[in-house]
C-alpha positions as a printed Julia matrix, in Angstrom:
230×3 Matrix{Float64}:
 -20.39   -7.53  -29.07
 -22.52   -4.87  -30.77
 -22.45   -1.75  -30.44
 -24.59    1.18  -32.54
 -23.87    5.0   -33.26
 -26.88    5.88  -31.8
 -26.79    7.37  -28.19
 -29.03    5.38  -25.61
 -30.7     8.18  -23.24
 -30.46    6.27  -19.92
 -30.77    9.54  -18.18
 -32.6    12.87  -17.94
 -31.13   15.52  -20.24
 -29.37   18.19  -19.74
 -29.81   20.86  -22.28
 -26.58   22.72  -21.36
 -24.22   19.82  -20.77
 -25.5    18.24  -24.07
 -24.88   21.41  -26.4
 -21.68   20.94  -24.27
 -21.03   17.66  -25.74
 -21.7    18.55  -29.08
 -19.67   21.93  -29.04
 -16.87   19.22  -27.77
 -17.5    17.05  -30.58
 -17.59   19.83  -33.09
 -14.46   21.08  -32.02
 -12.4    18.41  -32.45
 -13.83   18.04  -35.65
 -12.54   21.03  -37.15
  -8.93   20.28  -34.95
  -8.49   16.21  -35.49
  -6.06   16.14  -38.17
  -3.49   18.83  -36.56
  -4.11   17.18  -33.29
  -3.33   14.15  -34.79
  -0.42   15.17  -36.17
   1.07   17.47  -33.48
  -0.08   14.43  -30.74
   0.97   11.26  -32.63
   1.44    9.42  -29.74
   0.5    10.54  -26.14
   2.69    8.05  -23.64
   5.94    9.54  -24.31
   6.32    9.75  -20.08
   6.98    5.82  -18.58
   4.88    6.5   -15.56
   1.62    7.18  -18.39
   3.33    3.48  -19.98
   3.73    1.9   -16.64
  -0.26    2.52  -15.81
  -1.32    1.47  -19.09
   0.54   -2.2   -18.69
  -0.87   -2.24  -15.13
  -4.25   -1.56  -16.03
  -4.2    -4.51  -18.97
  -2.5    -6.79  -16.16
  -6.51   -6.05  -14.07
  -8.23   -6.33  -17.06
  -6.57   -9.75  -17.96
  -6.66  -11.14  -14.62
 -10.22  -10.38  -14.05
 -11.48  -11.57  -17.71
 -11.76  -11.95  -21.48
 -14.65   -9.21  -21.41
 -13.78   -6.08  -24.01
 -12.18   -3.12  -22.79
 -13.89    0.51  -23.82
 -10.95    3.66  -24.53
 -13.58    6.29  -23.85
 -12.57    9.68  -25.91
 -10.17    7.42  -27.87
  -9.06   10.17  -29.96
  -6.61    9.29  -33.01
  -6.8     5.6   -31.32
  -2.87    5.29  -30.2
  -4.06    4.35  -26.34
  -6.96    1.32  -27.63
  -3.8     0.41  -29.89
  -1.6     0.0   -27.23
  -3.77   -2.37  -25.17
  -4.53   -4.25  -27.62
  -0.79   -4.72  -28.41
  -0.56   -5.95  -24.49
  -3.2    -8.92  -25.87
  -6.62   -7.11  -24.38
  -9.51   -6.94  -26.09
 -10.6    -3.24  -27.18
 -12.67   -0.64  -28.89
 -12.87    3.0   -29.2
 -15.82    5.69  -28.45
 -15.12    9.22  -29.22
 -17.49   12.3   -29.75
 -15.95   13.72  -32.54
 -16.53   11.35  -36.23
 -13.11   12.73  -37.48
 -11.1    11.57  -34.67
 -13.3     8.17  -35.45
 -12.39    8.43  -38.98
  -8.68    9.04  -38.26
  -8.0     6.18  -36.05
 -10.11    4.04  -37.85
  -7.57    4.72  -40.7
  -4.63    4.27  -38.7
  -5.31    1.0   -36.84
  -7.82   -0.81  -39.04
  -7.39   -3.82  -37.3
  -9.46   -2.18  -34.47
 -12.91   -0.7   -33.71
 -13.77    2.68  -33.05
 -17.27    4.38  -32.97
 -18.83    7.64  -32.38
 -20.05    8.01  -28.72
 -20.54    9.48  -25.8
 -19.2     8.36  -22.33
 -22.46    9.61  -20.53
 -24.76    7.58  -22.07
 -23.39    4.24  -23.68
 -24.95    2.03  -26.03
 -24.04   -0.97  -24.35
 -25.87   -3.7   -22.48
 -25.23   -4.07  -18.38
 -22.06   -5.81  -17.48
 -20.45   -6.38  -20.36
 -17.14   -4.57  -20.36
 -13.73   -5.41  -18.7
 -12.76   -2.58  -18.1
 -12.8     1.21  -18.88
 -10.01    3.53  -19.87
 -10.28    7.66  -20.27
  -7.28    9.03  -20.44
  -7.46   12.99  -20.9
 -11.12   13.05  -21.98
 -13.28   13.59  -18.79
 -11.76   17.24  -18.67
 -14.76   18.07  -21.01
 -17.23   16.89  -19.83
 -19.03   19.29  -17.54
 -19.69   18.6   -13.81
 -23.58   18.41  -14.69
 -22.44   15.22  -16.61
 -19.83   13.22  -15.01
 -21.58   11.63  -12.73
 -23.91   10.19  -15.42
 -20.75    9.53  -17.29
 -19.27    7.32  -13.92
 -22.95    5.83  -13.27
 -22.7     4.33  -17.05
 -18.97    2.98  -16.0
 -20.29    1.4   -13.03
 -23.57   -0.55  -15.28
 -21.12   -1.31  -17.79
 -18.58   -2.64  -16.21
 -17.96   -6.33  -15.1
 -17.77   -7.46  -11.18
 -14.06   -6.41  -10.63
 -13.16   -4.48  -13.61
 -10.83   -1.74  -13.17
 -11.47    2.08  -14.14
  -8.31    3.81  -15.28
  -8.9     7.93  -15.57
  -6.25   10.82  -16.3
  -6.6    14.31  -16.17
  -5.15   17.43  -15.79
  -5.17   18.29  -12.62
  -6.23   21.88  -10.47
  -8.54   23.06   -8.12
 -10.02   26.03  -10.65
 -13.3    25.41  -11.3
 -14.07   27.44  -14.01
 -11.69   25.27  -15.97
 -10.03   26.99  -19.49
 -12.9    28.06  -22.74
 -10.63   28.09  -25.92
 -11.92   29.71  -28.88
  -8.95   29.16  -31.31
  -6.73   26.02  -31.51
  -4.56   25.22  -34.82
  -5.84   28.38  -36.54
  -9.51   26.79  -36.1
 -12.38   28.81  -34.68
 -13.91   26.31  -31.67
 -15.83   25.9   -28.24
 -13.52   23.73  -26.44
 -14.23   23.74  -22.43
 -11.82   21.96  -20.1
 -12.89   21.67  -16.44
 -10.04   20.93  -13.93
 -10.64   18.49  -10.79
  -8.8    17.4    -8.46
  -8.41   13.46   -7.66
  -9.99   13.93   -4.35
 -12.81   15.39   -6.09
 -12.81   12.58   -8.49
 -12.61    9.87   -6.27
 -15.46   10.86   -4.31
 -17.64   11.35   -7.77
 -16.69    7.85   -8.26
 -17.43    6.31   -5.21
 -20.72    7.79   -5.34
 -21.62    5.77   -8.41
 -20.34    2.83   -6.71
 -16.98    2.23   -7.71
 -13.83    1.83   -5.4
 -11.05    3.98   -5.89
  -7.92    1.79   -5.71
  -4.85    4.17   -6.37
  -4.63    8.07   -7.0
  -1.33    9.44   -8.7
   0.09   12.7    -9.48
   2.99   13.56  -11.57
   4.27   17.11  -11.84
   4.46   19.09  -15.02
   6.74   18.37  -17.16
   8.36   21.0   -18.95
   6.01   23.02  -21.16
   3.5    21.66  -19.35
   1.22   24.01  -16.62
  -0.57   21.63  -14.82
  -0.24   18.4   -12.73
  -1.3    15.36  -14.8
  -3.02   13.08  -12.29
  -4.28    9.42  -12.68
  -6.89    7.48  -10.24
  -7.67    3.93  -10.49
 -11.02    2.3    -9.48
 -12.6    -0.89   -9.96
 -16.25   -2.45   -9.61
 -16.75   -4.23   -6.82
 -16.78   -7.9    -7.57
């Protein structure tokens, strides 16, 4: 299936949410490496496993279509699935988080992307994973982010999302991360609020879980699953 660098503009723009994007991008730029290292490998809790398995379980069931890890990151969740036998690629904002996991599961695709507007044709993936990355993208963009998911997607395909969880919503602005200077926004939802942002771009909202911190942790991590109708 092809797939190109270049962003497709399938909707208006947003000046603010796209120097958003790119701030995003920028930031985990300067931060990939010592993310990379401090975060080697995200699913140390069984519940963030379990979801994972059950998700490739949907995916397989309803078809050999690809599957799309959206803010992929240093690639450890796309290499997961595909050790569970689905089909998958990687988008991410940031080229050095492409770059990274590119050199640590070569076997694998990963390209530079944005979940709002996706260089892919209609129908034509199996499924959609983002796991921690819709927290920044701003409210102005996620519902072109979940009306891509829904053109994308296969009849039936599930939607697996995961997010830090809180009702705030002026979110966190870090300025400093790893002894980096960045612009790194994180906007908090709730899954109510999520669920309805998803059912308005025609998905249905299957499941909606939320785990307490853990310790170290300040906020509920919480996971909704969706799928295209068939």
């Amino acid at each position: 299936m092809p797939w190109h660098d270049r962003a497709r503009p399938v909707h208006a723009p947003d000046p603010a949410g796209a120097g958003r994007l790119r701030a995003t991008g920028s930031s985990y730029d300067a931060i990939a490496k010592d993310y990379a290292s401090q975060f080697p490998d995200g699913l140390s809790h069984p519940l963030d496993r379990a979801l994972i398995t059950a998700f490739a379980e949907l995916v397989t069931a309803n078809g050999p279509a690809p599957v799309a890890d959206l803010g992929s990151g240093p690639g450890y969740v796309a290499a997961r699935l595909h050790g569970l036998g689905v089909p998958v690629f990687g988008v991410d904002v940031s080229p050095a988080m492409v770059n990274l996991a590119r050199e640590a599961h070569p076997r694998l695709r990963f390209h530079v992307g944005t979940m709002t507007s996706l260089d892919l044709p209609d129908a034509t993936l199996g499924g959609i994973l983002a796991l921690y990355s819709t927290i920044h993208v701003p409210d102005t963009h996620l519902p072109a982010a979940f009306a891509e998911f829904h053109r994308t997607l296969t009849p039936g395909a599930p939607v697996l999302l995961a997010f830090q969880s809180g009702p705030e919503p002026d979110g966190l602005h870090l300025t400093e991360r790893f002894g980096h200077e960045i612009d790194l926004r994180y906007y908090w939802r709730t899954p109510a609020q999520m669920t309805a942002l998803l059912e308005e771009a025609g998905l249905e909202p299957t499941a909606a879980v939320t785990r307490e911190p853990e310790e170290g942790a300040k906020r509920p991590r919480a996971f909704v699953l969706a799928h295209k109708p068939a």
